[in-house]
CHARMM internal coordinates of N, CA and C (Angstrom, degrees):
IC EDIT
DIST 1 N 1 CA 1.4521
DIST 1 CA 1 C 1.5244
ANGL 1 N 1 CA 1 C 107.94
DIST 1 C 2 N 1.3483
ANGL 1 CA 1 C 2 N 107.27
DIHE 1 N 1 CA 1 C 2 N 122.70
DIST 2 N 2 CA 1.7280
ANGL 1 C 2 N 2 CA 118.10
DIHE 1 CA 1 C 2 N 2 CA -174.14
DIST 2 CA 2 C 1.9721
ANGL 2 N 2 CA 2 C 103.30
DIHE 1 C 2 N 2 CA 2 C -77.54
DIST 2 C 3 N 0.9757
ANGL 2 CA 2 C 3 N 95.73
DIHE 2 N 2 CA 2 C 3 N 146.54
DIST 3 N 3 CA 1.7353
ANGL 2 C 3 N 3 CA 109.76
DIHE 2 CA 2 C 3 N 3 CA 173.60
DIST 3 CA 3 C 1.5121
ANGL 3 N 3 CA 3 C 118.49
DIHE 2 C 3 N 3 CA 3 C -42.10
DIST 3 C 4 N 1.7082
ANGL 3 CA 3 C 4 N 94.54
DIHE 3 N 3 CA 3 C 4 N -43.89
DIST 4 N 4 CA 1.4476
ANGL 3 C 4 N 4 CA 111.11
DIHE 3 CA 3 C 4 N 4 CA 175.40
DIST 4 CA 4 C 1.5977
ANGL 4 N 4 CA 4 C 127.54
DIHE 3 C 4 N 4 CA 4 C -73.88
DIST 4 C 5 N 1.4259
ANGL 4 CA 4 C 5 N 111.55
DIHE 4 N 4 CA 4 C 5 N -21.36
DIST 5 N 5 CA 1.1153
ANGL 4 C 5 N 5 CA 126.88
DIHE 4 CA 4 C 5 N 5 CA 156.60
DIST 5 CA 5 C 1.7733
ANGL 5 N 5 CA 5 C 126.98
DIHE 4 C 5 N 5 CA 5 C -55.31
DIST 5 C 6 N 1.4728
ANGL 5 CA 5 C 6 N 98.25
DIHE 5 N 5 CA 5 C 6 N -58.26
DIST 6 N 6 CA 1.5582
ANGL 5 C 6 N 6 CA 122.51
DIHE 5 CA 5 C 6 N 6 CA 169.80
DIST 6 CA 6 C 1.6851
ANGL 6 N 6 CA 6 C 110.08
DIHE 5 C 6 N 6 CA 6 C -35.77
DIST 6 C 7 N 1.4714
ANGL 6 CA 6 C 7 N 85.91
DIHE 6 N 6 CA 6 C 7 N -64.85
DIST 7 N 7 CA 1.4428
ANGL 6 C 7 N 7 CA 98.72
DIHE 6 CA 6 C 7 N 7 CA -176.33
DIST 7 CA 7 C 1.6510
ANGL 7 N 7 CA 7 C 123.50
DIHE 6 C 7 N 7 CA 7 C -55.56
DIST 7 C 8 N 1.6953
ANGL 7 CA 7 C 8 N 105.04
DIHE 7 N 7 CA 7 C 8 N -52.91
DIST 8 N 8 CA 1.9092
ANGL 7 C 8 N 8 CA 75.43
DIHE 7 CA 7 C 8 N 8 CA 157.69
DIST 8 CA 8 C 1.2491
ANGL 8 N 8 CA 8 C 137.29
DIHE 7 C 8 N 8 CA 8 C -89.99
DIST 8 C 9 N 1.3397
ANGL 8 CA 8 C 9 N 116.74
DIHE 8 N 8 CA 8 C 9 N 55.67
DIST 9 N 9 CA 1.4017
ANGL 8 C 9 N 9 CA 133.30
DIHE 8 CA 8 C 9 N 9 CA -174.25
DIST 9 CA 9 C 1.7180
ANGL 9 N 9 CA 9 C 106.84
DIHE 8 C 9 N 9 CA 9 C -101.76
DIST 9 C 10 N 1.2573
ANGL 9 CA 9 C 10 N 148.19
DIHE 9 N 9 CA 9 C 10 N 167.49
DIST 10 N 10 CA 1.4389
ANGL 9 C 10 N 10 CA 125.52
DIHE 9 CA 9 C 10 N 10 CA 170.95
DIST 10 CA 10 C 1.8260
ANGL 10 N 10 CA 10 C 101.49
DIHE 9 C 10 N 10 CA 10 C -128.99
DIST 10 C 11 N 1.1911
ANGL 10 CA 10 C 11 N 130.28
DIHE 10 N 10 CA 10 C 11 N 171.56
DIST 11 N 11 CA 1.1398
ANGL 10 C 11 N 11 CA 119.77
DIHE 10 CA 10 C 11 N 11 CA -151.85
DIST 11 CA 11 C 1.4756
ANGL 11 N 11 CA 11 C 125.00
DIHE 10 C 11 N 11 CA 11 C -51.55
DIST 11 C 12 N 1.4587
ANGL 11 CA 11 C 12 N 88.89
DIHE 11 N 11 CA 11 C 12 N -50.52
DIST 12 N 12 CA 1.9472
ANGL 11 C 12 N 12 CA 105.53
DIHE 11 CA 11 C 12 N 12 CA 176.34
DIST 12 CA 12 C 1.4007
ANGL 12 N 12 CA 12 C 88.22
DIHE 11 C 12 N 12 CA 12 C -40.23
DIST 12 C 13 N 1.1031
ANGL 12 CA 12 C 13 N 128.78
DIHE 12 N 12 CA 12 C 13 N -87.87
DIST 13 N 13 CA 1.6662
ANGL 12 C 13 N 13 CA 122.15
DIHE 12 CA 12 C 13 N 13 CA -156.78
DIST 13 CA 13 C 1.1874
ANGL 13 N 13 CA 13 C 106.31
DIHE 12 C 13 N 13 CA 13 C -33.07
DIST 13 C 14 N 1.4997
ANGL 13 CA 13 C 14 N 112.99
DIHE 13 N 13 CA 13 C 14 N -71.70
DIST 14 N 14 CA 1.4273
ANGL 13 C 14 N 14 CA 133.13
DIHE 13 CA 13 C 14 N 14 CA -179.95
DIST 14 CA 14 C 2.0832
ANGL 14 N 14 CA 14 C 100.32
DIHE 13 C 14 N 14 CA 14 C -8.12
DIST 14 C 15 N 1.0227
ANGL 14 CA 14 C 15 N 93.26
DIHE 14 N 14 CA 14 C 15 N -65.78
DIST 15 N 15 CA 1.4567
ANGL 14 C 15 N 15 CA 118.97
DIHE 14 CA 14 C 15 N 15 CA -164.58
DIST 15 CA 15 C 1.3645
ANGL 15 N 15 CA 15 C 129.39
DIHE 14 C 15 N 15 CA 15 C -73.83
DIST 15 C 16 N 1.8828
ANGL 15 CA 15 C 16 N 105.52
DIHE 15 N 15 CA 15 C 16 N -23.16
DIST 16 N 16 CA 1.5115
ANGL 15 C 16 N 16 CA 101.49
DIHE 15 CA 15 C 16 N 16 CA 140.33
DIST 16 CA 16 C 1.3474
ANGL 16 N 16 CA 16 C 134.42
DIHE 15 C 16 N 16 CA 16 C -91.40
DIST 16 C 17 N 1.2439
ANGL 16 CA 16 C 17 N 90.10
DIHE 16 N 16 CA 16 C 17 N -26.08
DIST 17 N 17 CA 1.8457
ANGL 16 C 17 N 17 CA 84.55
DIHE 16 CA 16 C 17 N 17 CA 158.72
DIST 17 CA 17 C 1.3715
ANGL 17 N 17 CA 17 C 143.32
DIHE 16 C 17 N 17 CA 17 C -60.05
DIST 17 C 18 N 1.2395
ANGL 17 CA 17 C 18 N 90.72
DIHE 17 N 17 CA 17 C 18 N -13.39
DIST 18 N 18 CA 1.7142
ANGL 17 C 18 N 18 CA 120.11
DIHE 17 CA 17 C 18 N 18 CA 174.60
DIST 18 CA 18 C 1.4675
ANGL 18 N 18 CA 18 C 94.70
DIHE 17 C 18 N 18 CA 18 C -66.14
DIST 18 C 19 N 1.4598
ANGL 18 CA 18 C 19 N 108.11
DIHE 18 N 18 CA 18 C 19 N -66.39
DIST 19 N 19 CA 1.6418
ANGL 18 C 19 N 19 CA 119.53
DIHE 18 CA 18 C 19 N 19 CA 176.32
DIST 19 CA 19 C 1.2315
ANGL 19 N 19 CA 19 C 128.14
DIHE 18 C 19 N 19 CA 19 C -49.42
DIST 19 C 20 N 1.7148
ANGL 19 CA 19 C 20 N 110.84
DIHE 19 N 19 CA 19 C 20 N -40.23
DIST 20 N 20 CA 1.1330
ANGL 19 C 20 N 20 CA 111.90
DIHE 19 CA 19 C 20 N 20 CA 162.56
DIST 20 CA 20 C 1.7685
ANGL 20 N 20 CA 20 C 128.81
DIHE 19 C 20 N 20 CA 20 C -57.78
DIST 20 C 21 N 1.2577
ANGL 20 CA 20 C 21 N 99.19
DIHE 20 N 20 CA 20 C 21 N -47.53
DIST 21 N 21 CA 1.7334
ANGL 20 C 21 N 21 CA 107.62
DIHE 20 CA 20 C 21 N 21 CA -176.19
DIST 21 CA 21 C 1.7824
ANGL 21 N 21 CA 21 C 95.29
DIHE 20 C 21 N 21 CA 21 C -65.22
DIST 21 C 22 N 1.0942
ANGL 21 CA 21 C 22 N 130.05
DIHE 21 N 21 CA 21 C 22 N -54.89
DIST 22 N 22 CA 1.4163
ANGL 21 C 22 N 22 CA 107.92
DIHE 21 CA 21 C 22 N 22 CA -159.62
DIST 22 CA 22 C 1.7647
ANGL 22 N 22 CA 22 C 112.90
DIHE 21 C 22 N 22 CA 22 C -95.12
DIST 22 C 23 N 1.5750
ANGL 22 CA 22 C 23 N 103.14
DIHE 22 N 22 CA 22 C 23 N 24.13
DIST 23 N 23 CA 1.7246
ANGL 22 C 23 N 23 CA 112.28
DIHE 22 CA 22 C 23 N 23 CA 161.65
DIST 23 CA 23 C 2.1252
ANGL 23 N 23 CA 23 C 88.96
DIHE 22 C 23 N 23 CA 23 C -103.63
DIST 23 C 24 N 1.1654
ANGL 23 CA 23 C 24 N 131.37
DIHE 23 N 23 CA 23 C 24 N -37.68
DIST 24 N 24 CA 1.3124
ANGL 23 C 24 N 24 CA 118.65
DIHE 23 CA 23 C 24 N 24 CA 148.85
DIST 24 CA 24 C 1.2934
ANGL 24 N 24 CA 24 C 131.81
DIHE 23 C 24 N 24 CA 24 C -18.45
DIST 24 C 25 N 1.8242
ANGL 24 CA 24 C 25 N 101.20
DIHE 24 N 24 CA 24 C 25 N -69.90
DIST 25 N 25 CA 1.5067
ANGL 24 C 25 N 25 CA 112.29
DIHE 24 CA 24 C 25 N 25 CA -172.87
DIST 25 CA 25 C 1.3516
ANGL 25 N 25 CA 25 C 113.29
DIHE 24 C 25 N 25 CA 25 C -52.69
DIST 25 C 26 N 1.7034
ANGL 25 CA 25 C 26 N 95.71
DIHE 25 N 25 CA 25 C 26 N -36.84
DIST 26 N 26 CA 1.7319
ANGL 25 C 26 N 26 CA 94.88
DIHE 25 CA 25 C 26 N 26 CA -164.12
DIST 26 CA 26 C 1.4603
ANGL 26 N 26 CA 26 C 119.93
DIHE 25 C 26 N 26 CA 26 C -72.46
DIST 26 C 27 N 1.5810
ANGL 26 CA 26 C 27 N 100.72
DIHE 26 N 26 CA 26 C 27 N -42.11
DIST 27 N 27 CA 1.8155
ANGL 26 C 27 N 27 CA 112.37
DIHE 26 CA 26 C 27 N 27 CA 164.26
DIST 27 CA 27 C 1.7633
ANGL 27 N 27 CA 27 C 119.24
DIHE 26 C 27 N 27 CA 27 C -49.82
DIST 27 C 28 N 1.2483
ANGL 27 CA 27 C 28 N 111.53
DIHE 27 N 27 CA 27 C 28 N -23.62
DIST 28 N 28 CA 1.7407
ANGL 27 C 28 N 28 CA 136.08
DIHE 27 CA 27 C 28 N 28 CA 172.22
DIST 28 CA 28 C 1.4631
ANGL 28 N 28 CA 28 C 91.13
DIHE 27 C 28 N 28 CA 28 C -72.60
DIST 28 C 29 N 1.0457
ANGL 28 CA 28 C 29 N 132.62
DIHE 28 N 28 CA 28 C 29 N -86.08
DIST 29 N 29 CA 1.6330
ANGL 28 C 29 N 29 CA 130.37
DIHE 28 CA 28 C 29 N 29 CA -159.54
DIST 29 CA 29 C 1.5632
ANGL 29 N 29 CA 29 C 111.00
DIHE 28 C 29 N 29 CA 29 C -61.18
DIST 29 C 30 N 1.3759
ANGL 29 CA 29 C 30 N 134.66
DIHE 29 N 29 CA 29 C 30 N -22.60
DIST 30 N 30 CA 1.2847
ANGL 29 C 30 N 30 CA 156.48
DIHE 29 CA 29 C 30 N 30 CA 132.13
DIST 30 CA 30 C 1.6555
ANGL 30 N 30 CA 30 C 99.44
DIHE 29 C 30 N 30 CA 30 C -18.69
DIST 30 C 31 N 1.4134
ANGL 30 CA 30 C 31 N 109.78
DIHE 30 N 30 CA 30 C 31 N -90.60
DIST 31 N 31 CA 1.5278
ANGL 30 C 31 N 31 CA 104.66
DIHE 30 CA 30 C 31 N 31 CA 178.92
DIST 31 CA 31 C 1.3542
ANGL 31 N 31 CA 31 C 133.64
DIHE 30 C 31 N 31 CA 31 C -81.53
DIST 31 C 32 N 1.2316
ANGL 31 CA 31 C 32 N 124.00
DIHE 31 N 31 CA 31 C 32 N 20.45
DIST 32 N 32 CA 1.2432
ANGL 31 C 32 N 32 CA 155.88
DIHE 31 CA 31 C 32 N 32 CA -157.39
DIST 32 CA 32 C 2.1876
ANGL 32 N 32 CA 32 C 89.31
DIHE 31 C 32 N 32 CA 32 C -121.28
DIST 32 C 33 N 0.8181
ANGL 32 CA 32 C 33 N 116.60
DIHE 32 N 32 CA 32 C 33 N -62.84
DIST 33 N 33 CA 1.3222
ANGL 32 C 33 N 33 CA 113.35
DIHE 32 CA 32 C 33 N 33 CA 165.19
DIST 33 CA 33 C 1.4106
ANGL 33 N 33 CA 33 C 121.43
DIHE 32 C 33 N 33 CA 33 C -83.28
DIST 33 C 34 N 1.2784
ANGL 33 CA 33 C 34 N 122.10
DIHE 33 N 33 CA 33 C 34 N -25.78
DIST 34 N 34 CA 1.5524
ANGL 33 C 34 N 34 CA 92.14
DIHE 33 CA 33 C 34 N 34 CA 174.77
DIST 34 CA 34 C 1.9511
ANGL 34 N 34 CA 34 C 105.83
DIHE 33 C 34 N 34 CA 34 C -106.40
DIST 34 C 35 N 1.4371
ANGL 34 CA 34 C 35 N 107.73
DIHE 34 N 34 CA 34 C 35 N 42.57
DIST 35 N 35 CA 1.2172
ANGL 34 C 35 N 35 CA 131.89
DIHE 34 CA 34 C 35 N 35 CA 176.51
DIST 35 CA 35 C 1.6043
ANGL 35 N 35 CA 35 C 121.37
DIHE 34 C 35 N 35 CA 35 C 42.59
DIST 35 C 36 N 1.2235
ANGL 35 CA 35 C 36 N 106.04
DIHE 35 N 35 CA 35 C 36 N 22.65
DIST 36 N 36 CA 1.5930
ANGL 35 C 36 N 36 CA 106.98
DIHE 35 CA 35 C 36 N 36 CA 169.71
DIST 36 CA 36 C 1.6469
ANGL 36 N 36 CA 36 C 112.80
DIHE 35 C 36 N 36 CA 36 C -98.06
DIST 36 C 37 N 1.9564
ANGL 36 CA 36 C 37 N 114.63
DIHE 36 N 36 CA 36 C 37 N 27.31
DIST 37 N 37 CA 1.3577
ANGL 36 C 37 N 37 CA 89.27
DIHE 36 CA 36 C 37 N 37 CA 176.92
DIST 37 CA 37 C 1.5612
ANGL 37 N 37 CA 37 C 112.31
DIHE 36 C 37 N 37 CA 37 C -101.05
DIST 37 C 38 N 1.3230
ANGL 37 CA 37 C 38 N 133.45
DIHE 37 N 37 CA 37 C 38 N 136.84
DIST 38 N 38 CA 0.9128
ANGL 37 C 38 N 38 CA 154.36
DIHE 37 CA 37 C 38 N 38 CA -163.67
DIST 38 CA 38 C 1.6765
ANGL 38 N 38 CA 38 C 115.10
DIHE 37 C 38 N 38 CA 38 C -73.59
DIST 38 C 39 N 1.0194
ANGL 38 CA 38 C 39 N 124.68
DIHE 38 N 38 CA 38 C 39 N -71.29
DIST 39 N 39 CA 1.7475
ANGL 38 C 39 N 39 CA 140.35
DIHE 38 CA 38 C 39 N 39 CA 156.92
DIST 39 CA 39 C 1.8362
ANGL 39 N 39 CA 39 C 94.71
DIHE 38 C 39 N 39 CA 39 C -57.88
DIST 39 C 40 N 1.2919
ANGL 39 CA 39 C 40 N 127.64
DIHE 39 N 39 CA 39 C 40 N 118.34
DIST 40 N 40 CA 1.0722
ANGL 39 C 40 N 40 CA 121.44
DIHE 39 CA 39 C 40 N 40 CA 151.57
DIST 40 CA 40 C 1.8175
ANGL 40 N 40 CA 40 C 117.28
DIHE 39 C 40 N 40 CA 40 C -103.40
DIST 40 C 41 N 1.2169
ANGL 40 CA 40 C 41 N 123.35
DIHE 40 N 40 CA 40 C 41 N 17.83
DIST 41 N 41 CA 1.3805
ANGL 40 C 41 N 41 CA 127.18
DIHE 40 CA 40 C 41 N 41 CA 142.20
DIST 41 CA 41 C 1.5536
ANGL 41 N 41 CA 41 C 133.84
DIHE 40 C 41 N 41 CA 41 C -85.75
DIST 41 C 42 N 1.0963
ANGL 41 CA 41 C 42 N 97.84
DIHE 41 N 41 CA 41 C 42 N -11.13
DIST 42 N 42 CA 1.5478
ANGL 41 C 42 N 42 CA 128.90
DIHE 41 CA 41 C 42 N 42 CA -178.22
DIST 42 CA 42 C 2.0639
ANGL 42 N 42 CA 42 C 109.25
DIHE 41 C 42 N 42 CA 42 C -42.56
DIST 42 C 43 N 1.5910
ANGL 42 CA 42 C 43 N 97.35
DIHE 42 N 42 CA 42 C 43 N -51.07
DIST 43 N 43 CA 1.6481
ANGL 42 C 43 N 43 CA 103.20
DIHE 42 CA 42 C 43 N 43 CA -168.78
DIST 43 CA 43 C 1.9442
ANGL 43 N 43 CA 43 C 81.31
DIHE 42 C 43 N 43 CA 43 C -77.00
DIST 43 C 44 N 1.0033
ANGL 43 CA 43 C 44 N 120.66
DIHE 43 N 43 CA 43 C 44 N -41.29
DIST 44 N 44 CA 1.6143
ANGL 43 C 44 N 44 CA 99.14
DIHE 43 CA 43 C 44 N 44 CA -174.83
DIST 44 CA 44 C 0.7815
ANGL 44 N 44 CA 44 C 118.33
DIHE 43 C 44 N 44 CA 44 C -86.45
DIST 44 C 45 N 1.6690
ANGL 44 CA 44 C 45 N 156.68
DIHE 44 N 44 CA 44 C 45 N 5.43
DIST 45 N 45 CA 1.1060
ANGL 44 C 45 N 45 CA 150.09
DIHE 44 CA 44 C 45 N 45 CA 123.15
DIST 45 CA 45 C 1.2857
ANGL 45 N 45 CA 45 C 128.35
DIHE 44 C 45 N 45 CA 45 C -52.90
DIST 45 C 46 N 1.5461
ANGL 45 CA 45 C 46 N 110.74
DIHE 45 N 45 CA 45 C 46 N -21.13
DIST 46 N 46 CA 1.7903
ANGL 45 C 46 N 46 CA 112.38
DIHE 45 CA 45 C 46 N 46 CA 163.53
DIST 46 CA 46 C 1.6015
ANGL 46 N 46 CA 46 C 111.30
DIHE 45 C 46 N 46 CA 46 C -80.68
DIST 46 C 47 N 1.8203
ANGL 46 CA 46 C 47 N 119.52
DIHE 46 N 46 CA 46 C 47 N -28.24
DIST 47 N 47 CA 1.1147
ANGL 46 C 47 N 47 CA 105.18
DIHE 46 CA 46 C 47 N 47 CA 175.19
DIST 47 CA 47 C 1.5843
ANGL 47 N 47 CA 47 C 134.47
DIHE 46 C 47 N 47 CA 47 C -83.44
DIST 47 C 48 N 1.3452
ANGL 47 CA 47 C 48 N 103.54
DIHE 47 N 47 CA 47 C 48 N -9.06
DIST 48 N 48 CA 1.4805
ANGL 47 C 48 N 48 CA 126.19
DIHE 47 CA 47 C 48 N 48 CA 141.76
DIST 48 CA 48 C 1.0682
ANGL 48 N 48 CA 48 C 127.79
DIHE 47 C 48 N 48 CA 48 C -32.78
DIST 48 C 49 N 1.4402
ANGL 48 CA 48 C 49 N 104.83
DIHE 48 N 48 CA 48 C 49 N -48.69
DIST 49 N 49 CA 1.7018
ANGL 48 C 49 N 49 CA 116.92
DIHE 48 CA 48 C 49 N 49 CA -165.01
DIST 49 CA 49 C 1.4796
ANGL 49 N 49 CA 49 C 107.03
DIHE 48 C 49 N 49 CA 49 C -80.26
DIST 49 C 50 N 1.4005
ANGL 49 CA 49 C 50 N 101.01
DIHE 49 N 49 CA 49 C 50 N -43.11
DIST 50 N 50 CA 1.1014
ANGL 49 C 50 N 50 CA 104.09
DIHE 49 CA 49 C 50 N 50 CA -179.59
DIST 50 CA 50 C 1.9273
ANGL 50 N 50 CA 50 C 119.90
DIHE 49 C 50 N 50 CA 50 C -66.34
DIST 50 C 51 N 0.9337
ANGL 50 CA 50 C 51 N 84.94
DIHE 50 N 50 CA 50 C 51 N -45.86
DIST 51 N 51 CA 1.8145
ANGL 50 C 51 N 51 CA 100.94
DIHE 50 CA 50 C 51 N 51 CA 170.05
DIST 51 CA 51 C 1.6186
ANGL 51 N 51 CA 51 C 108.74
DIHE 50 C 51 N 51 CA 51 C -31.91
DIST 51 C 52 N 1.5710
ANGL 51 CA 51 C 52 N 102.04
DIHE 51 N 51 CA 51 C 52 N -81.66
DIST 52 N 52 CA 1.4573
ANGL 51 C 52 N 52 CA 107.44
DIHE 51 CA 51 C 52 N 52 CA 153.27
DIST 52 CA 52 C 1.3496
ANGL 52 N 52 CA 52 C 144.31
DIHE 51 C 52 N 52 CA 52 C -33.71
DIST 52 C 53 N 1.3747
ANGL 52 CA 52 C 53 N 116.16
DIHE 52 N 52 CA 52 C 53 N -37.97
DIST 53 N 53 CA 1.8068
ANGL 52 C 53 N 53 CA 118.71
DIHE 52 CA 52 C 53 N 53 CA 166.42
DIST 53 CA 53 C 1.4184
ANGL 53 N 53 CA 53 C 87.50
DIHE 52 C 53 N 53 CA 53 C -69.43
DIST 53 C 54 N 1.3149
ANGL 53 CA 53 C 54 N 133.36
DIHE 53 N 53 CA 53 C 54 N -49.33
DIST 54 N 54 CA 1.7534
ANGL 53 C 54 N 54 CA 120.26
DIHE 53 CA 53 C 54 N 54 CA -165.58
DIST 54 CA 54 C 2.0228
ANGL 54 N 54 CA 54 C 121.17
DIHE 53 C 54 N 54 CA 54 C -57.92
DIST 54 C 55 N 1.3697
ANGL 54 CA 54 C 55 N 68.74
DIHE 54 N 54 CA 54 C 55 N -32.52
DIST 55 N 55 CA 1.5795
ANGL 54 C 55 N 55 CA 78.12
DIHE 54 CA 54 C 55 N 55 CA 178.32
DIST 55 CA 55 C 1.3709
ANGL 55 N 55 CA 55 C 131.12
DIHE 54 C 55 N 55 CA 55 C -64.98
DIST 55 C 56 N 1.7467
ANGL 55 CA 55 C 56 N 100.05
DIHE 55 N 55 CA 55 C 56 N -55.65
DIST 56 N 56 CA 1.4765
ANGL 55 C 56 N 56 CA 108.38
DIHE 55 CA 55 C 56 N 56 CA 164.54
DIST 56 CA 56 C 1.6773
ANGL 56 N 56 CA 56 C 129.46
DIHE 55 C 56 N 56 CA 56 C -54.63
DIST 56 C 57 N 1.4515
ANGL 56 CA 56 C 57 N 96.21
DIHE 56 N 56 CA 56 C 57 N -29.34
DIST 57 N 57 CA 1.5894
ANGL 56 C 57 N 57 CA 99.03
DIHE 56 CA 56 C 57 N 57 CA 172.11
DIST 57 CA 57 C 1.4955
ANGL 57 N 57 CA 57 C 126.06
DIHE 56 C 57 N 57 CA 57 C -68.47
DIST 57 C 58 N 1.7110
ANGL 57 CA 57 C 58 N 97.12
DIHE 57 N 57 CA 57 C 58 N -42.42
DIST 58 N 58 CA 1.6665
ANGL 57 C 58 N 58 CA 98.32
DIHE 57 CA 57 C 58 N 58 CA 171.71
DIST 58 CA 58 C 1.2114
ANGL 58 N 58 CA 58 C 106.73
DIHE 57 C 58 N 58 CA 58 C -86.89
DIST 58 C 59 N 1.3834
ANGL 58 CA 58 C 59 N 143.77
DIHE 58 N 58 CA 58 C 59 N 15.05
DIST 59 N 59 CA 1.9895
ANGL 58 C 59 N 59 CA 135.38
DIHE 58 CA 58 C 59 N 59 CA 167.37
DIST 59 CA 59 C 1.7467
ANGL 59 N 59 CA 59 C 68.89
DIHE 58 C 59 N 59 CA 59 C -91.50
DIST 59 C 60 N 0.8869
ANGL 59 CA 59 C 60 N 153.75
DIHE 59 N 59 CA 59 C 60 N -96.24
DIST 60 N 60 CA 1.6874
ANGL 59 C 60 N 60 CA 161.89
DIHE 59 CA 59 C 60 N 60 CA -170.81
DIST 60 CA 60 C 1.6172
ANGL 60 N 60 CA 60 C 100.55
DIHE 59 C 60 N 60 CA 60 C -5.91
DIST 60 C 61 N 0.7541
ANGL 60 CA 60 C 61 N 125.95
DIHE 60 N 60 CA 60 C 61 N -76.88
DIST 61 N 61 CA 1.6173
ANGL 60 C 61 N 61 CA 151.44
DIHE 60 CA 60 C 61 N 61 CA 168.44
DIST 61 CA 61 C 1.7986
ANGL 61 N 61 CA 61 C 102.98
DIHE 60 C 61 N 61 CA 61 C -40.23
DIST 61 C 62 N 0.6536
ANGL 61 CA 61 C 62 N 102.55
DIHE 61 N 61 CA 61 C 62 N -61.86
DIST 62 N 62 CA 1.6891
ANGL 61 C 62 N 62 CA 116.83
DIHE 61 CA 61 C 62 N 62 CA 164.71
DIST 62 CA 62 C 1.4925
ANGL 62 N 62 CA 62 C 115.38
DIHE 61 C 62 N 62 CA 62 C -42.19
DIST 62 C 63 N 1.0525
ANGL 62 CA 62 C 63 N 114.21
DIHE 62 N 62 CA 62 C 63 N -71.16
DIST 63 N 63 CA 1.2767
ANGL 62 C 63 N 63 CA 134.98
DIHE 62 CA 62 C 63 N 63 CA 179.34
DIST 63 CA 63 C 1.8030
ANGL 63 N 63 CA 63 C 126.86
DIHE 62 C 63 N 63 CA 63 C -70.67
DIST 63 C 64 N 1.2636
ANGL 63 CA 63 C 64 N 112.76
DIHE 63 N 63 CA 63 C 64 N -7.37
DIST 64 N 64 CA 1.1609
ANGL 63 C 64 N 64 CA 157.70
DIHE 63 CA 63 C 64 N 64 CA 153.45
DIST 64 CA 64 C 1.8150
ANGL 64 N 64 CA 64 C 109.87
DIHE 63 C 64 N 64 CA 64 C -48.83
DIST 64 C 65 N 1.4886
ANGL 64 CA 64 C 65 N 80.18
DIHE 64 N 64 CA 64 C 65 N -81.79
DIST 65 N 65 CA 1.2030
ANGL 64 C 65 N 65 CA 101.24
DIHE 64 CA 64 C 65 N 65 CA -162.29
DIST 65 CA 65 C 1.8344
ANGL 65 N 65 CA 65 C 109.16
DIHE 64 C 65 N 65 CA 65 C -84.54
DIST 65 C 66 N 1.2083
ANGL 65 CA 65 C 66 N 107.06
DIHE 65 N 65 CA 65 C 66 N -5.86
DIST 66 N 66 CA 1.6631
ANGL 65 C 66 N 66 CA 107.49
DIHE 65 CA 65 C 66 N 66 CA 160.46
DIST 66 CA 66 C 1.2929
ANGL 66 N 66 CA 66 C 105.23
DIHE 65 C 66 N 66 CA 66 C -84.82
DIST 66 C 67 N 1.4417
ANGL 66 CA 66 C 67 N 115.51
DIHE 66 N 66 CA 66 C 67 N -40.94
DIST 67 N 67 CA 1.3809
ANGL 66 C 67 N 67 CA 100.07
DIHE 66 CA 66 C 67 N 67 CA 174.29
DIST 67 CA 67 C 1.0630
ANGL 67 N 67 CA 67 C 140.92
DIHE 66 C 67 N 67 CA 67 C -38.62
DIST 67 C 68 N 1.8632
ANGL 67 CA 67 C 68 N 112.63
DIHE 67 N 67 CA 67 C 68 N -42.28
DIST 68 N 68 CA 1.3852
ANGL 67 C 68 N 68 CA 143.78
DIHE 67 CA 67 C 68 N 68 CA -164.48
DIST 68 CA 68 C 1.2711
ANGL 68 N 68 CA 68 C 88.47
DIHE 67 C 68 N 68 CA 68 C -84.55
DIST 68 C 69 N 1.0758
ANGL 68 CA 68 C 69 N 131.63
DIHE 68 N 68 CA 68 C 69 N -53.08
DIST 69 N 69 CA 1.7030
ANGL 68 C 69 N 69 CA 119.33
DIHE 68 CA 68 C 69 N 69 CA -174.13
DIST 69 CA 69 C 1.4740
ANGL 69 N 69 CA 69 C 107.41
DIHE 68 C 69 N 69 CA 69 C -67.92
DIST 69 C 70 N 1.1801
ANGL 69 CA 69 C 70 N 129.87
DIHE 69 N 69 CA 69 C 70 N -51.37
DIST 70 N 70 CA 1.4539
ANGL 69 C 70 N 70 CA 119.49
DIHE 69 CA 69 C 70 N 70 CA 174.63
DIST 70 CA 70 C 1.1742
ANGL 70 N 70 CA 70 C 129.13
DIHE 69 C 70 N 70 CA 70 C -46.39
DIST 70 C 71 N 1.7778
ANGL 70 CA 70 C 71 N 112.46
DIHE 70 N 70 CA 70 C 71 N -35.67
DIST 71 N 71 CA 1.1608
ANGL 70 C 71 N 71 CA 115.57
DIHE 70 CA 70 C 71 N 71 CA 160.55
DIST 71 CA 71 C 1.6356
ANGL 71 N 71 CA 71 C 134.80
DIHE 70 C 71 N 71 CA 71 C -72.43
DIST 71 C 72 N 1.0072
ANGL 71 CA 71 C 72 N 97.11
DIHE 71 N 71 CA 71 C 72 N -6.30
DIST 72 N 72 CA 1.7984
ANGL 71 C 72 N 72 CA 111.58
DIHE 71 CA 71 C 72 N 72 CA 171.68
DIST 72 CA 72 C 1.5095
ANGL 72 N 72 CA 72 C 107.91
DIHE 71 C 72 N 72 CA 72 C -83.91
DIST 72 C 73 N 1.5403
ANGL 72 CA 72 C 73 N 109.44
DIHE 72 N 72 CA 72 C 73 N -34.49
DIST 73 N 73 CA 1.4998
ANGL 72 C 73 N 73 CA 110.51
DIHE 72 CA 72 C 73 N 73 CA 178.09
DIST 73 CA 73 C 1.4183
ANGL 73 N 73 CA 73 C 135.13
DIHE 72 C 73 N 73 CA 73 C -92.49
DIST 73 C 74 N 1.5935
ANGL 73 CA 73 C 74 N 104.55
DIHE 73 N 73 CA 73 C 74 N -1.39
DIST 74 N 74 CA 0.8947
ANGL 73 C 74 N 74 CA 112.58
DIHE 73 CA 73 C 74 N 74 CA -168.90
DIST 74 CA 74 C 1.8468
ANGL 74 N 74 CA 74 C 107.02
DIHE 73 C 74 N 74 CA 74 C -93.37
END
COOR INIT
IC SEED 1 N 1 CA 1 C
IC BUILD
């Protein structure tokens, strides 16, 4: 999942996909130990993903919340 993708996503999504990728990771480390996983870049490209949904939410969250202060000061 590209950055640019993420981004027009809005939080709810944001936030199961979050859920989604790291019920991924876990099914990955699952076959990753009992040696049937196939892609062994696979768990680091989901933790990537996840990295990235985190990010965009807190620049979101961030940006939010300057807002809210600017608007208190203004």
């Amino acid at each position: 999942m590209k950055s640019r993708e993420i981004r027009e996503m809005n939080e709810e999504e944001i936030l199961n996909a979050i859920e989604d990728q790291r019920e991924a990771l876990f099914n990955l480390r699952f076959q990753k130990a009992s040696g049937q996983l196939e892609d062994e870049n696979a768990p680091r490209r989901a933790q990537r993903t996840i990295a990235r949904l985190k990010t965009v939410l807190h620049e979101r969250q961030l940006a939010a919340k300057a807002a809210k202060q600017e608007a208190g000061n203004g």
